[in-house]
C-alpha positions in Angstrom: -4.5 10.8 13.8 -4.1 7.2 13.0 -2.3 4.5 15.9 -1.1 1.6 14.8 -0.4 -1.2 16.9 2.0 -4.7 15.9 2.2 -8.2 17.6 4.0 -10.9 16.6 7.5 -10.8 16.5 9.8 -12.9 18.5 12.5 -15.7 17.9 12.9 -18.1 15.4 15.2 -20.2 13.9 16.1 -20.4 10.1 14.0 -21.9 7.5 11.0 -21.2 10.0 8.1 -18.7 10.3 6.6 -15.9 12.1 3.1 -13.9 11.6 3.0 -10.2 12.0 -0.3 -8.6 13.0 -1.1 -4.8 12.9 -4.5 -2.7 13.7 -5.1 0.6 13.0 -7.4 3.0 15.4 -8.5 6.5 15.0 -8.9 8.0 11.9 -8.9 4.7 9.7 -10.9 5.7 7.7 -8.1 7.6 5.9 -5.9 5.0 5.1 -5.1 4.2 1.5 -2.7 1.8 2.2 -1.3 -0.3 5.0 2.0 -2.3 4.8 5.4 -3.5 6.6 8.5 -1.8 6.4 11.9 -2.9 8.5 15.4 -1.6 9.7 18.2 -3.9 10.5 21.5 -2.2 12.4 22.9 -0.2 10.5 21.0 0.1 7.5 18.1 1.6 6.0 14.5 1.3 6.8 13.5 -1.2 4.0 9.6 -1.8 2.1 8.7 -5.4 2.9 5.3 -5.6 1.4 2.3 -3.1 1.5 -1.4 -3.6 0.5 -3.8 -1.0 -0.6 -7.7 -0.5 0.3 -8.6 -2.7 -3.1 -6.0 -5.2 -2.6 -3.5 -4.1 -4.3 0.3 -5.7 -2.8 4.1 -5.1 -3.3 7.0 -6.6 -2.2 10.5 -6.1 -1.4 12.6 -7.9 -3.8 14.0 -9.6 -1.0 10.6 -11.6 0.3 9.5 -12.3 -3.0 7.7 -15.2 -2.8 8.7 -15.9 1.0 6.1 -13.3 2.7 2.6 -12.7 2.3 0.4 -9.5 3.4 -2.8 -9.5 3.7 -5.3 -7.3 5.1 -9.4 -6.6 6.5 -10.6 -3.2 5.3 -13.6 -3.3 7.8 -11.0 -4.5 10.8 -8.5 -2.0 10.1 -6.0 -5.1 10.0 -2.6 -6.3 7.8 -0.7 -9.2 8.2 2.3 -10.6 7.3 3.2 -13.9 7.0 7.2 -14.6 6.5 7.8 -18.2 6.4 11.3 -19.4 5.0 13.3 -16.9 7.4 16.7 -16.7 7.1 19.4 -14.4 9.2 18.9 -11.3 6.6 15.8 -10.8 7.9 16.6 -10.1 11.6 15.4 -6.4 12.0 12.3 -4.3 13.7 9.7 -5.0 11.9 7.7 -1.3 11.4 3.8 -1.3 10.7 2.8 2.0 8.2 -0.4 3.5 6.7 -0.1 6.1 4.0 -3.2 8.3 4.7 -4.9 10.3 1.9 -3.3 13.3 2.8 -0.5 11.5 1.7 1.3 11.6 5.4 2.8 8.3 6.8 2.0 6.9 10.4 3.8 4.5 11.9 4.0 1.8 14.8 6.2 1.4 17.4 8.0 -1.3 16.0 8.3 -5.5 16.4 12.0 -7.2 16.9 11.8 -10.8 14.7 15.3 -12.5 15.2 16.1 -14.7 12.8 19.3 -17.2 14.7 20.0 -21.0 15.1 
């Protein structure tokens, strides 16, 4: 099994920014990929960006060239930096890994609220 933990979310007003931090424990060593997905009310759990082991990112149409994962093979860690936030993306913010078996695990989930 893989846990993943996130910190970071909060408050923020638009046109401001907000890092996302997520580490992974247990069986790590089986993650192909790491990423962010999110869910707003009502609607569906979204892809925000994703990185694989060699580096490898994609984004959600919608951040495209406002957010920024990165990640630390050897510290099991992602991040996500969203600057330019704007009310759309008010949501919980979800920390994955896709594992080799192909399986998903997920975190617990990070409220960011995007308001003025």
């Amino acid at each position: 099994q893989v846990q993943l933990a996130e910190t970071g979310g909060g408050s923020v007003q638009p046109g401001g920014s907000l890092r996302l931090s997520c580490v992974a424990s247990g069986f790590s060593f089986a993650i192909r990929a790491m990423g962010w997905y999110r869910q707003a009310p009502g609607k569906l759990r979204e892809l925000v960006a994703r990185i694989s082991r060699g580096g490898i990112t994609n984004y959600g149409d919608s951040v495209k060239g406002r957010f920024t994962i990165s990640g630390d093979n050897a510290k099991n860690m992602v991040w996500l930096q969203m600057n330019s936030l704007n009310a759309d993306d008010t949501a919980v913010y979800y920390c994955y890994a896709n594992l080799l078996t192909g399986d998903d695990c997920w975190g617990q989930g990070t409220q960011v609220t995007v308001s003025s």
